[in-house]
LOBA-922189 format. One record per atom (N, C-alpha, C, CB): residue number from 0; residue in three letters; x, y, z. Coordinates in steps of 0.2 Angstrom, whole numbers, plus 5000, padded with zeros to 4 digits. Glycine has a CB too. Example, Ala and Ser with C-alpha at 12.3 -4.5 7.8 and 13.67 -1.06 7.14 Angstrom:
<marvos>
(0,'ala',(5066,4972,5039))
(0,'ala',(5062,4978,5039))
(0,'ala',(5066,4984,5039))
(0,'ala',(5057,4978,5045))
(1,'ser',(5064,4989,5035))
(1,'ser',(5068,4995,5036))
(1,'ser',(5064,5000,5039))
(1,'ser',(5070,4997,5029))
</marvos>
This chain:
<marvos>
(0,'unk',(5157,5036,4852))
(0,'unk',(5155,5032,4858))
(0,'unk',(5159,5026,4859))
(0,'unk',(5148,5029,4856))
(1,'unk',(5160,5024,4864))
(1,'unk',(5163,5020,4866))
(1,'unk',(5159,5013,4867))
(1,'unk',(5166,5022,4870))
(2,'unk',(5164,5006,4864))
(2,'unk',(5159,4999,4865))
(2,'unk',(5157,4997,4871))
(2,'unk',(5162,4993,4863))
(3,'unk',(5153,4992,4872))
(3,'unk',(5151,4989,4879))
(3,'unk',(5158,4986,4880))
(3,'unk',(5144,4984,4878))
(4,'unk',(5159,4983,4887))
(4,'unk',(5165,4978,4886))
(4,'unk',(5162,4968,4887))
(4,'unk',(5170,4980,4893))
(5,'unk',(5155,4968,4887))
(5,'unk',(5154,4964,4887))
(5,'unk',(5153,4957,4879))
(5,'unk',(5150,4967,4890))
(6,'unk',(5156,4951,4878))
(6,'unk',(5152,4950,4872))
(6,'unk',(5147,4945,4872))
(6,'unk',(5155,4948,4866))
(7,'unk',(5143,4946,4877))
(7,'unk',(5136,4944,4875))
(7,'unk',(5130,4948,4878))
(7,'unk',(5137,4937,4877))
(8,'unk',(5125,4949,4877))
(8,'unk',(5119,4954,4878))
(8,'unk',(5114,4952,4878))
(8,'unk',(5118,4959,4873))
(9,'unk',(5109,4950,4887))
(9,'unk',(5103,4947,4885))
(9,'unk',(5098,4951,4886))
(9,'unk',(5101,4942,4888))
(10,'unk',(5091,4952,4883))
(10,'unk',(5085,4954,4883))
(10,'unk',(5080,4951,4888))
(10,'unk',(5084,4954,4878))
(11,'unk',(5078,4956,4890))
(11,'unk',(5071,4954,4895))
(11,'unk',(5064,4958,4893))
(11,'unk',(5073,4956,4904))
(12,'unk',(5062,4957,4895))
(12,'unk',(5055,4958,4891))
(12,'unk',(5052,4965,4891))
(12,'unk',(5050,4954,4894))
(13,'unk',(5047,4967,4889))
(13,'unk',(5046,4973,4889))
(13,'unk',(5046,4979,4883))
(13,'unk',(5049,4974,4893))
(14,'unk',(5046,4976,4878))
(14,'unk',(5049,4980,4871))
(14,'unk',(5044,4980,4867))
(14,'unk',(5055,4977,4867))
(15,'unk',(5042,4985,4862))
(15,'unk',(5040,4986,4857))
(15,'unk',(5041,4983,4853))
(15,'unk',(5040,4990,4857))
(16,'unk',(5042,4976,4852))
(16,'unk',(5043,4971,4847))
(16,'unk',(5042,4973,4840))
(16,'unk',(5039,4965,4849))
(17,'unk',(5038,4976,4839))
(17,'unk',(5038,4979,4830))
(17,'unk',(5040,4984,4829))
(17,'unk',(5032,4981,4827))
(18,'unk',(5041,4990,4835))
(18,'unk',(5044,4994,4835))
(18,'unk',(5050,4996,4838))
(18,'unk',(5041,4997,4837))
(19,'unk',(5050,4996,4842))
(19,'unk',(5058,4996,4848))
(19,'unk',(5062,4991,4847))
(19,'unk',(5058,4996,4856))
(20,'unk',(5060,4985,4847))
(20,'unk',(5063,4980,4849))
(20,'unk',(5070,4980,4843))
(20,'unk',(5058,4973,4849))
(21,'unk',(5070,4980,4835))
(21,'unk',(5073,4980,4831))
(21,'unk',(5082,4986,4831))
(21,'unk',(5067,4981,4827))
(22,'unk',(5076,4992,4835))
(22,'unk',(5082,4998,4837))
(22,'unk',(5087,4995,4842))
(22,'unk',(5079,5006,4842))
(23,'unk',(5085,4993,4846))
(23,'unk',(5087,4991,4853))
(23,'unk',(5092,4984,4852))
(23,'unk',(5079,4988,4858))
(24,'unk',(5090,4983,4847))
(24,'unk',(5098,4976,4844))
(24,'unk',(5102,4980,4841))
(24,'unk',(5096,4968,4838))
(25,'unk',(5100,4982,4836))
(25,'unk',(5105,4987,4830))
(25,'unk',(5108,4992,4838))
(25,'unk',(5099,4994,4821))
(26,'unk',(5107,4994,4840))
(26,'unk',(5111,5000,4845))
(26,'unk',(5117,4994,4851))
(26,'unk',(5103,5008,4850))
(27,'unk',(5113,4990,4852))
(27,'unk',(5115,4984,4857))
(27,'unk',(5122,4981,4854))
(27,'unk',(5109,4977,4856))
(28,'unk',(5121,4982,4847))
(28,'unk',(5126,4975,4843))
(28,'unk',(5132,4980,4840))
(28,'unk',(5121,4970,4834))
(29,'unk',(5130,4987,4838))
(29,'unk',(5133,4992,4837))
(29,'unk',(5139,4994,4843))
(29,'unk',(5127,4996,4835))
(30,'unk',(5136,4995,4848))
(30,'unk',(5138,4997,4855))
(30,'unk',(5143,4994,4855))
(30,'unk',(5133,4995,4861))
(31,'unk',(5142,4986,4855))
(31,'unk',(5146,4980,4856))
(31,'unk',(5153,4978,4852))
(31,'unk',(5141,4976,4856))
(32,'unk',(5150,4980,4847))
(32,'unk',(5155,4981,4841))
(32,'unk',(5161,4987,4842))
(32,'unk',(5150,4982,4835))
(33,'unk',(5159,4993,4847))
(33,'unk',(5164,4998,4848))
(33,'unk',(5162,5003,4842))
(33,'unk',(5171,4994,4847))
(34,'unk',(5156,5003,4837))
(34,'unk',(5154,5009,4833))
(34,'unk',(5148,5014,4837))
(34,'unk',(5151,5006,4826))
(35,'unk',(5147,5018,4835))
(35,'unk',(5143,5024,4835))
(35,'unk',(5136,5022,4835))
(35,'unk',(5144,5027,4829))
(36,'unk',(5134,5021,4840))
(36,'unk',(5125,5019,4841))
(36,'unk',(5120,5026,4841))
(36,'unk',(5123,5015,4851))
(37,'unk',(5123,5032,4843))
(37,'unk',(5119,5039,4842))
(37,'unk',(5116,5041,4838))
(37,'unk',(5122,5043,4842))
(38,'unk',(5116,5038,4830))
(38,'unk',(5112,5039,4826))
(38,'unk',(5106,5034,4824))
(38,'unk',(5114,5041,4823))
(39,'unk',(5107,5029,4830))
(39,'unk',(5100,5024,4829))
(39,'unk',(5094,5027,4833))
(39,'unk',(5101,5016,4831))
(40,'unk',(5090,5028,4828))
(40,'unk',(5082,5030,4830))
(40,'unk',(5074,5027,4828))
(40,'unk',(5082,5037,4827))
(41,'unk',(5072,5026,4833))
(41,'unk',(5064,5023,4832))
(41,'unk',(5062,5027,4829))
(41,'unk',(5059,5022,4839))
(42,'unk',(5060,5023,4821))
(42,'unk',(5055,5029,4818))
(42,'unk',(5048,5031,4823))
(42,'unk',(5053,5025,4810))
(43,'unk',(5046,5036,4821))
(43,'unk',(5038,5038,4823))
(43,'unk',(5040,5038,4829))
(43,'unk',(5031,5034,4821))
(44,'unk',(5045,5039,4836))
(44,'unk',(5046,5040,4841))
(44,'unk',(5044,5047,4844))
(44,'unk',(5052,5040,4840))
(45,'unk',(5037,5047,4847))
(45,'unk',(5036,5053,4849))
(45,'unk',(5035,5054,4859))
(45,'unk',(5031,5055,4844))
(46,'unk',(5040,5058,4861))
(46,'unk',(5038,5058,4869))
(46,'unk',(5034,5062,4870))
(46,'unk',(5043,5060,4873))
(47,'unk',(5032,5066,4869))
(47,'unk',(5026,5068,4869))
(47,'unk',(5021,5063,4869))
(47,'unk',(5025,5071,4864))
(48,'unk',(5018,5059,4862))
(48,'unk',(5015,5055,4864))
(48,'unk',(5014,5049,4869))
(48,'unk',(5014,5054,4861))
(49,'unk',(5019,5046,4873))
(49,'unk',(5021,5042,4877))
(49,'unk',(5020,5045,4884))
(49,'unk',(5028,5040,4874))
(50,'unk',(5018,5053,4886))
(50,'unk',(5020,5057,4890))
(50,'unk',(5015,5053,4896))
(50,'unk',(5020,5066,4888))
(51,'unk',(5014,5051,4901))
(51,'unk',(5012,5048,4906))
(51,'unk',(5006,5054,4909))
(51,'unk',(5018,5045,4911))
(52,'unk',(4999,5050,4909))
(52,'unk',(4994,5055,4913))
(52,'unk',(4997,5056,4918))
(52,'unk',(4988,5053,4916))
(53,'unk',(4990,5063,4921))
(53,'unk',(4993,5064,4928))
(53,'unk',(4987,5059,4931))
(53,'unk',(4994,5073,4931))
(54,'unk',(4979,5057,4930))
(54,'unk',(4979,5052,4932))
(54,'unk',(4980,5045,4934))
(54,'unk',(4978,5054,4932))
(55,'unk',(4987,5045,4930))
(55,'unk',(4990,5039,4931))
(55,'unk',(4995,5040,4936))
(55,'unk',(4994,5036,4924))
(56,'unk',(4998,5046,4936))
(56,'unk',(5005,5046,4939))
(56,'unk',(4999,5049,4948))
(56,'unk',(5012,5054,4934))
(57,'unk',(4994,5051,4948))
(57,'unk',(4990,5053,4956))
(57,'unk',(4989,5045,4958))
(57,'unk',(4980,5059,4955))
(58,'unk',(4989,5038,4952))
(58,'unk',(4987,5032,4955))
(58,'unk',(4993,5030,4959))
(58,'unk',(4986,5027,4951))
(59,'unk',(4999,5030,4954))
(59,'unk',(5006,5028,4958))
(59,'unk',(5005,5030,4961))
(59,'unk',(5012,5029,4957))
(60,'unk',(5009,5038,4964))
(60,'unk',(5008,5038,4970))
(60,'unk',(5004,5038,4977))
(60,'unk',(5010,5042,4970))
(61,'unk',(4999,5036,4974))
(61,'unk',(4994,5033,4981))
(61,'unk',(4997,5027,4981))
(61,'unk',(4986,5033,4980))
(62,'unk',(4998,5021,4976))
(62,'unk',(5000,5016,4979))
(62,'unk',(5008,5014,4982))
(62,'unk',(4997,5011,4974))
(63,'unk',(5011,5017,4979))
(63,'unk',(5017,5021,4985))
(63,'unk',(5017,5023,4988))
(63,'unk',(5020,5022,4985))
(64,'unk',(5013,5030,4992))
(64,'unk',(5013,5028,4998))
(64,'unk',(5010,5023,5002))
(64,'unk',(5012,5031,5000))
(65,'unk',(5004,5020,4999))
(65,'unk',(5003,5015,5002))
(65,'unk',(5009,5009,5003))
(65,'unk',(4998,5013,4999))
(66,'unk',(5013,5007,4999))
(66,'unk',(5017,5003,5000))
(66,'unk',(5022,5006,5007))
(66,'unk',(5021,5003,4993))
(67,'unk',(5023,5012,5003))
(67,'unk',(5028,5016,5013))
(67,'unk',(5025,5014,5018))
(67,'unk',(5029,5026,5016))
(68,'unk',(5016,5013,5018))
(68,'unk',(5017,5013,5026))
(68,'unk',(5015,5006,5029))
(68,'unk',(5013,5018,5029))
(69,'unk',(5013,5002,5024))
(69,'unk',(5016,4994,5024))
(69,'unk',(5024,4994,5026))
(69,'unk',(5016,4989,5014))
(70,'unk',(5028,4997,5023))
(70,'unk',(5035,4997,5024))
(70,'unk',(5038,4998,5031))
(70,'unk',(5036,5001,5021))
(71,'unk',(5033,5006,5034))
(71,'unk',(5035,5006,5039))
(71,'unk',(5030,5002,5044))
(71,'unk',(5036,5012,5041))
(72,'unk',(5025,4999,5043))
(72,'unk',(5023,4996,5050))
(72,'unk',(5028,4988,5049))
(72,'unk',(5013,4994,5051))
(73,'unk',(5032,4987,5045))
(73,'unk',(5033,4978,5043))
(73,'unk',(5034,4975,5050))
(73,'unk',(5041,4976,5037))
(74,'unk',(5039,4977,5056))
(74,'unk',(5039,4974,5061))
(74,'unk',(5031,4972,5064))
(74,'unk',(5043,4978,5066))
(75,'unk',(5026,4977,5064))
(75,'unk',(5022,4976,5068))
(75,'unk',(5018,4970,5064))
(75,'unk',(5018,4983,5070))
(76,'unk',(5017,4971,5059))
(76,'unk',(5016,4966,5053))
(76,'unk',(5019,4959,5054))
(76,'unk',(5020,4968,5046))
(77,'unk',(5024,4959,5054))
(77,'unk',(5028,4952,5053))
(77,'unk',(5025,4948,5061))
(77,'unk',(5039,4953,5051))
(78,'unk',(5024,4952,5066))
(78,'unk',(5021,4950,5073))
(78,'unk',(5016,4947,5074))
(78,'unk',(5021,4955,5077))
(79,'unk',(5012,4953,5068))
(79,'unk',(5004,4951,5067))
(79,'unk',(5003,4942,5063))
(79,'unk',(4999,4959,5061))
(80,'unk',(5007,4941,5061))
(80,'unk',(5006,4938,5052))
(80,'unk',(5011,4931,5055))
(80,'unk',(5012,4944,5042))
(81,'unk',(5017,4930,5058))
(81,'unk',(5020,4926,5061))
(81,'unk',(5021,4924,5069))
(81,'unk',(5024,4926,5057))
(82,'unk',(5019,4931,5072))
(82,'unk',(5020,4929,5078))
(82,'unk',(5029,4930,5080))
(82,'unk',(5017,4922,5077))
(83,'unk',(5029,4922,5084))
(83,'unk',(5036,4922,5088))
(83,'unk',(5038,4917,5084))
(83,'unk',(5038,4922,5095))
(84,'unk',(5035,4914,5078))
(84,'unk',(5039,4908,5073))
(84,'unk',(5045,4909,5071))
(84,'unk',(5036,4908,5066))
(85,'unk',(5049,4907,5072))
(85,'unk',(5057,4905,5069))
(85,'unk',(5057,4905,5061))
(85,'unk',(5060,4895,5071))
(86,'unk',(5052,4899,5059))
(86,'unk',(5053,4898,5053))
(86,'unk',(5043,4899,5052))
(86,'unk',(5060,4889,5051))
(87,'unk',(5043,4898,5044))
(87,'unk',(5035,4899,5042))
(87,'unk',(5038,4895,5036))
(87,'unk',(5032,4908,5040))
(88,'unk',(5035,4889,5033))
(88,'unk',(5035,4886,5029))
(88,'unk',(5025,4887,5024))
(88,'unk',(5037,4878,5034))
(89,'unk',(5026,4887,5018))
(89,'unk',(5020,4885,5011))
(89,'unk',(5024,4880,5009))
(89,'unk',(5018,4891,5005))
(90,'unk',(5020,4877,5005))
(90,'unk',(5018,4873,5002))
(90,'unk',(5015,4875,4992))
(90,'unk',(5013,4871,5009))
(91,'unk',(5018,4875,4987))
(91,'unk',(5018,4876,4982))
(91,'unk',(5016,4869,4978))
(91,'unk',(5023,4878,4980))
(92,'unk',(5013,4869,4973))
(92,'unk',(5012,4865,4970))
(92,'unk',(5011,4869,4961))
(92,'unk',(5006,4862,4975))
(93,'unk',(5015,4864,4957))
(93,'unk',(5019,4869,4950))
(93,'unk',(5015,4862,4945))
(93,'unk',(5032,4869,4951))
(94,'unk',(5014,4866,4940))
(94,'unk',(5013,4860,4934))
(94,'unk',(5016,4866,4928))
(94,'unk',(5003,4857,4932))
(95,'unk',(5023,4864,4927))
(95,'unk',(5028,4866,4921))
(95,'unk',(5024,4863,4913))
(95,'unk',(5036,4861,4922))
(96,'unk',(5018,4867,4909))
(96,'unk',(5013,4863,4904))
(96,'unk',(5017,4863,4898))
(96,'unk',(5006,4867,4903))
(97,'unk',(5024,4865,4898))
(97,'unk',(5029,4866,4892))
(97,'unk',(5032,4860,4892))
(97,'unk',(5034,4872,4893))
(98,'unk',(5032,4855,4898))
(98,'unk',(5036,4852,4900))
(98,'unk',(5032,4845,4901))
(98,'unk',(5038,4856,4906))
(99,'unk',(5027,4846,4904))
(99,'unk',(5024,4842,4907))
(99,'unk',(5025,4839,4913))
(99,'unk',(5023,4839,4905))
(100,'unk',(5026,4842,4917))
(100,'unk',(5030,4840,4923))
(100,'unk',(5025,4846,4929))
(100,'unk',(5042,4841,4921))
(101,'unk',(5026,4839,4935))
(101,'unk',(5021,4842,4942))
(101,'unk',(5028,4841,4948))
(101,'unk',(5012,4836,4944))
(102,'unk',(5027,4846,4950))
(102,'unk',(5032,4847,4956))
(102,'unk',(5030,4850,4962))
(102,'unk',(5036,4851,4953))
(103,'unk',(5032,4847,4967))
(103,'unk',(5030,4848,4975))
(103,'unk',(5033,4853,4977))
(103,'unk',(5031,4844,4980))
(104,'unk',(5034,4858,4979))
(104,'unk',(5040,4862,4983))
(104,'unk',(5034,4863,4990))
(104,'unk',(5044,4872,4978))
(105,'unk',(5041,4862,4997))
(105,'unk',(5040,4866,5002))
(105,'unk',(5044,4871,5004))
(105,'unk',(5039,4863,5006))
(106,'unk',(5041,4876,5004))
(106,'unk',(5048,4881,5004))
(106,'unk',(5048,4884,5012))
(106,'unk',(5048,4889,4998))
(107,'unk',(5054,4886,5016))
(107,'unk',(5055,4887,5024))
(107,'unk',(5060,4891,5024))
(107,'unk',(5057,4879,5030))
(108,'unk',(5055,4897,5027))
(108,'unk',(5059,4903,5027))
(108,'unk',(5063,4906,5034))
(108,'unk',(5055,4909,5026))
(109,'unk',(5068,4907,5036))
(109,'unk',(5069,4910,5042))
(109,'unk',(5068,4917,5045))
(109,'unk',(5075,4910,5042))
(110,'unk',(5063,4917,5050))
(110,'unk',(5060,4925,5050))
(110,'unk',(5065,4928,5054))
(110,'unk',(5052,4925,5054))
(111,'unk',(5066,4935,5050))
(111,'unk',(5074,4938,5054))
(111,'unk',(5071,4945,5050))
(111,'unk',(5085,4933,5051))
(112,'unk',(5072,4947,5058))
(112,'unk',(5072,4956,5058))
(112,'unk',(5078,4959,5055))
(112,'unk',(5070,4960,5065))
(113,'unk',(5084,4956,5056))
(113,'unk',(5089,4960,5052))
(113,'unk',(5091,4958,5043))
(113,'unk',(5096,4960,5056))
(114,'unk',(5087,4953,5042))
(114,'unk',(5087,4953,5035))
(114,'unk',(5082,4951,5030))
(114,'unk',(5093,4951,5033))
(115,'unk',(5083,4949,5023))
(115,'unk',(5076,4945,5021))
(115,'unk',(5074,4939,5024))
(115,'unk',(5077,4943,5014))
(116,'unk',(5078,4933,5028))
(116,'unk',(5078,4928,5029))
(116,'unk',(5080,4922,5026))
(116,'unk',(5074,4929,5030))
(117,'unk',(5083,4917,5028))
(117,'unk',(5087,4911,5022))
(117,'unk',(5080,4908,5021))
(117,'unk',(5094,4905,5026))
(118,'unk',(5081,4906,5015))
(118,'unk',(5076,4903,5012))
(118,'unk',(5077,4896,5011))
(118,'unk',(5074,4907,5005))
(119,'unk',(5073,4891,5013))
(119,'unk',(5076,4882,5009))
(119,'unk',(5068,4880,5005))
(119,'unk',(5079,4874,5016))
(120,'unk',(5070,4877,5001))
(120,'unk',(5065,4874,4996))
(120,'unk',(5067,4868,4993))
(120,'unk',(5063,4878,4990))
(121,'unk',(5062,4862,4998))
(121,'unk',(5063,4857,4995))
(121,'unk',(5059,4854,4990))
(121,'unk',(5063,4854,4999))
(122,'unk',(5061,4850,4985))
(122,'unk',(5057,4850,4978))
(122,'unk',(5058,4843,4975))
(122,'unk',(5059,4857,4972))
(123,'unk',(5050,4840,4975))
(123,'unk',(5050,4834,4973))
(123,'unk',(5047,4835,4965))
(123,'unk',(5046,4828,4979))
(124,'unk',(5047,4831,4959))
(124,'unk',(5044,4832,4954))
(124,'unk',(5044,4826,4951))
(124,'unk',(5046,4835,4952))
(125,'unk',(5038,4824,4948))
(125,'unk',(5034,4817,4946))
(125,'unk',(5041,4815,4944))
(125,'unk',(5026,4817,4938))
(126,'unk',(5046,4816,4939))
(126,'unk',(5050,4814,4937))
(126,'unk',(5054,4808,4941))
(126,'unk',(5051,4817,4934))
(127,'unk',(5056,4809,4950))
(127,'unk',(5058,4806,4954))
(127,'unk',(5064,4811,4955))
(127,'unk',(5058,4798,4952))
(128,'unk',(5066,4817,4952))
(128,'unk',(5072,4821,4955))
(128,'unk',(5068,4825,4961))
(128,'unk',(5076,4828,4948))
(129,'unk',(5073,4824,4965))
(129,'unk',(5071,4830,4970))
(129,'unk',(5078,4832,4973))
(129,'unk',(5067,4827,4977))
(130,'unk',(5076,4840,4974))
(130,'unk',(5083,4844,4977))
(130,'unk',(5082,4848,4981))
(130,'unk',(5088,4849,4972))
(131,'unk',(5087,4850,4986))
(131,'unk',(5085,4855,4992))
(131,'unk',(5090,4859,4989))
(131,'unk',(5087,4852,5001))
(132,'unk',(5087,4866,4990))
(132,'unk',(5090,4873,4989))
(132,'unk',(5093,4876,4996))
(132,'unk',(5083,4878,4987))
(133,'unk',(5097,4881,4995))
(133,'unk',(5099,4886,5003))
(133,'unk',(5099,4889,5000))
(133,'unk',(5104,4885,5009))
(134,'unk',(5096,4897,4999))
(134,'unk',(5096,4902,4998))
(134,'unk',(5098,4911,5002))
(134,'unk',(5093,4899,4995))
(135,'unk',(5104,4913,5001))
(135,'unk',(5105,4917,5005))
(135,'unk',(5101,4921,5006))
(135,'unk',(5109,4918,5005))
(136,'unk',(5100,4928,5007))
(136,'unk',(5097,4933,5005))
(136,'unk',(5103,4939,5005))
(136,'unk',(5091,4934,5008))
(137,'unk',(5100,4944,4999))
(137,'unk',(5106,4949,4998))
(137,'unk',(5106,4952,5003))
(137,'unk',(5106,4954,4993))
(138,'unk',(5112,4956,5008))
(138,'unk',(5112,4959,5014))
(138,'unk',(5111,4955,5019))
(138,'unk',(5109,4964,5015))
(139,'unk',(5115,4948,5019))
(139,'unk',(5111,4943,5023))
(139,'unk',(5116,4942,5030))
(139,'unk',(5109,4936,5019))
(140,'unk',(5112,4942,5035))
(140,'unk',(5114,4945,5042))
(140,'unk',(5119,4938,5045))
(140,'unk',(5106,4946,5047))
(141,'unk',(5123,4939,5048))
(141,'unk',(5129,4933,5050))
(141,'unk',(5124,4927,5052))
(141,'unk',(5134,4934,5057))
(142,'unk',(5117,4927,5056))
(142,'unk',(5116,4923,5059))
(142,'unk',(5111,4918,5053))
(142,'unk',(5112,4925,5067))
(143,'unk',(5107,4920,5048))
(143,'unk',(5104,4917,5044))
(143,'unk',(5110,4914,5039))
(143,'unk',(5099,4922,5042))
(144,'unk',(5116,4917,5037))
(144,'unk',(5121,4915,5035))
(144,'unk',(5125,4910,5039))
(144,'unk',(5125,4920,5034))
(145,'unk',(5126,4909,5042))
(145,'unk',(5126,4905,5048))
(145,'unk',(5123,4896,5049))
(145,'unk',(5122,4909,5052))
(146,'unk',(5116,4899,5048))
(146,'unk',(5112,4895,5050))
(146,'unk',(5109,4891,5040))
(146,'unk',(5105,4899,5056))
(147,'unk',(5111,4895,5035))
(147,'unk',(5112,4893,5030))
(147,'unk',(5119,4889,5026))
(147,'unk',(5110,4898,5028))
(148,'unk',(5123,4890,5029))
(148,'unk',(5130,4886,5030))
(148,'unk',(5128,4879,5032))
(148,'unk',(5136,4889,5035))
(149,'unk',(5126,4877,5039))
(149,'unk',(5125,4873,5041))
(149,'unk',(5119,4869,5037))
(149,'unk',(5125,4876,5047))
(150,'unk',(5113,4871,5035))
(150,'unk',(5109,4866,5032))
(150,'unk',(5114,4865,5026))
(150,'unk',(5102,4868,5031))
(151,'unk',(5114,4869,5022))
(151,'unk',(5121,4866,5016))
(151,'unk',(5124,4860,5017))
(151,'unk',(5128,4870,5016))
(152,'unk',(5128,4860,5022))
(152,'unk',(5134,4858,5024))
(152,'unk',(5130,4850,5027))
(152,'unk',(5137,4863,5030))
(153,'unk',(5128,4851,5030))
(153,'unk',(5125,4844,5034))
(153,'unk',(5118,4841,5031))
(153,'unk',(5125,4846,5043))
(154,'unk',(5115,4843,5024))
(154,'unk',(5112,4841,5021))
(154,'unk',(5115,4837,5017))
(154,'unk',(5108,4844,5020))
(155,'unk',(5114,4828,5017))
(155,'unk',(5117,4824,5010))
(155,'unk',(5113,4823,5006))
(155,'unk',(5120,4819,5011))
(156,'unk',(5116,4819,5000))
(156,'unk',(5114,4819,4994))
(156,'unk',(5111,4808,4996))
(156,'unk',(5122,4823,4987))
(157,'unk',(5107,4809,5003))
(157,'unk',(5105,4800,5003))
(157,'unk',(5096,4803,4998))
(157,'unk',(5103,4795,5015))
(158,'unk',(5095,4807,5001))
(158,'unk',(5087,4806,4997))
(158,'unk',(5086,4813,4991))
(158,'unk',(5080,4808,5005))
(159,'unk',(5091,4818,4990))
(159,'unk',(5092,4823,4983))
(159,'unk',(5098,4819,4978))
(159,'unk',(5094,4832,4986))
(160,'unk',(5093,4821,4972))
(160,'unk',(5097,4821,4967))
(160,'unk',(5102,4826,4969))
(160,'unk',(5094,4821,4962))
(161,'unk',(5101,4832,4969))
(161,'unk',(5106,4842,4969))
(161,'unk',(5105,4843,4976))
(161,'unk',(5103,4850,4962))
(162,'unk',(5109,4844,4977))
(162,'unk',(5109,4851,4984))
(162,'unk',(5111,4856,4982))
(162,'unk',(5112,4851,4990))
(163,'unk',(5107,4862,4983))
(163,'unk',(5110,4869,4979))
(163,'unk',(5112,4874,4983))
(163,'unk',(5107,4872,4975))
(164,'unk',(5116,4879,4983))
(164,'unk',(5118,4883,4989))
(164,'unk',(5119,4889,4987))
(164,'unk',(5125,4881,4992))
(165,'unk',(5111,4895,4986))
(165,'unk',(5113,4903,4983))
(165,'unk',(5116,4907,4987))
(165,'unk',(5107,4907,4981))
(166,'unk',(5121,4913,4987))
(166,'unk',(5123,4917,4990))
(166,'unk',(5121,4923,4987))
(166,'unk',(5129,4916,4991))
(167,'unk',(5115,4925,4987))
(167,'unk',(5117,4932,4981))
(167,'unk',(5121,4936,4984))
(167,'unk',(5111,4938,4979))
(168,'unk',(5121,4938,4992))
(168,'unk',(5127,4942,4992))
(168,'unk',(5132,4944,4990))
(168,'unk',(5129,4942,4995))
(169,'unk',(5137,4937,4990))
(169,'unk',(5143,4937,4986))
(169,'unk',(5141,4932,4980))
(169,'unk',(5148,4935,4990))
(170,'unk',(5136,4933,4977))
(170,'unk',(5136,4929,4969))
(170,'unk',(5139,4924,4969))
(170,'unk',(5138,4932,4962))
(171,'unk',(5139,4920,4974))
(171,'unk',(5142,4914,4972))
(171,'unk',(5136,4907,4971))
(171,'unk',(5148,4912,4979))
(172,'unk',(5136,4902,4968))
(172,'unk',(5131,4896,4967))
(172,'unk',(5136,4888,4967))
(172,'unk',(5127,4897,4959))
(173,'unk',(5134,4885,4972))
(173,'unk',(5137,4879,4972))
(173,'unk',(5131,4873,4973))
(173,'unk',(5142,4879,4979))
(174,'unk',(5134,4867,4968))
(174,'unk',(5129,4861,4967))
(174,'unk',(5134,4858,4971))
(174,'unk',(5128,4857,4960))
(175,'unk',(5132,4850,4975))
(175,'unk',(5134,4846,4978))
(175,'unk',(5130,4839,4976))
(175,'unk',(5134,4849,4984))
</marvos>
């Protein structure tokens, strides 16, 4: 087997922490290392037993199709739900209890039929930081890219601590 080329490996959730979780590093670290991960095996591993109802699997697909055809009416949807709005703004309100900390976001989306829409989130938090976000969206269309350059750009740092600028398209992140 060949190693990962990566050296570092994170986890996200979703493991059988007593069970899986322990294989899943030893084959992870193994991998990484450039040795032989093929003979690591979850004791008491059985697919069979794991094998998924069919009245589980008759639920999914009802709620996907349901989802398709949310999917396909989305224009008529987004007409119904926003109208001829430009932008649709909420209003969040966050209490971080790890933290202790309460935070305001208003987040203002740009409603655009050819892509997700740019997203900004302004965010004040008891502590006295506040930052404006610009977030692109992946496959994001020139004119929301556009119009996300420009609040970047001509938003200053007189009333945010950070301005922040996502692109997922091209994975790029800039602080100002």
């Amino acid at each position: 087997m060949k190693g990962l080329p990566p050296h570092i490996a994170v986890l996200e959730g979703g493991y059988s922490i007593e069970r899986a979780l322990p294989y899943v590093n030893v084959g992870i670290i193994l991998a990484m290392a450039g040795l032989d991960y093929s003979h690591v095996r979850e004791p008491d591993y059985d697919p069979v037993a794991l094998r998924q109802s069919s009245d589980i699997t008759r639920i999914i697909e009802a709620e996907s199709a349901g989802v398709m055809a949310l999917w396909r009416e989305r224009r008529e949807m987004k007409d119904r739900l926003v109208g001829s709005a430009r932008y649709v703004k909420r209003k969040k309100f966050i209490y971080y209890d790890t933290a202790g900390i309460t935070e305001q976001q208003e987040e203002t989306v740009r409603v655009c039929n050819d892509c997700g829409g740019l997203v900004m989130i302004e965010s004040v938090a008891d502590t006295g930081n506040r930052i404006f976000a610009v977030i692109l969206p992946g496959r994001c269309c020139p004119e929301c890219r556009n119009h996300g350059e420009m609040f970047f750009e001509k938003t200053n740092r007189g009333k945010h601590n950070l301005i922040y600028f996502q692109d997922r398209e091209r994975g790029l992140f800039w602080v100002k």
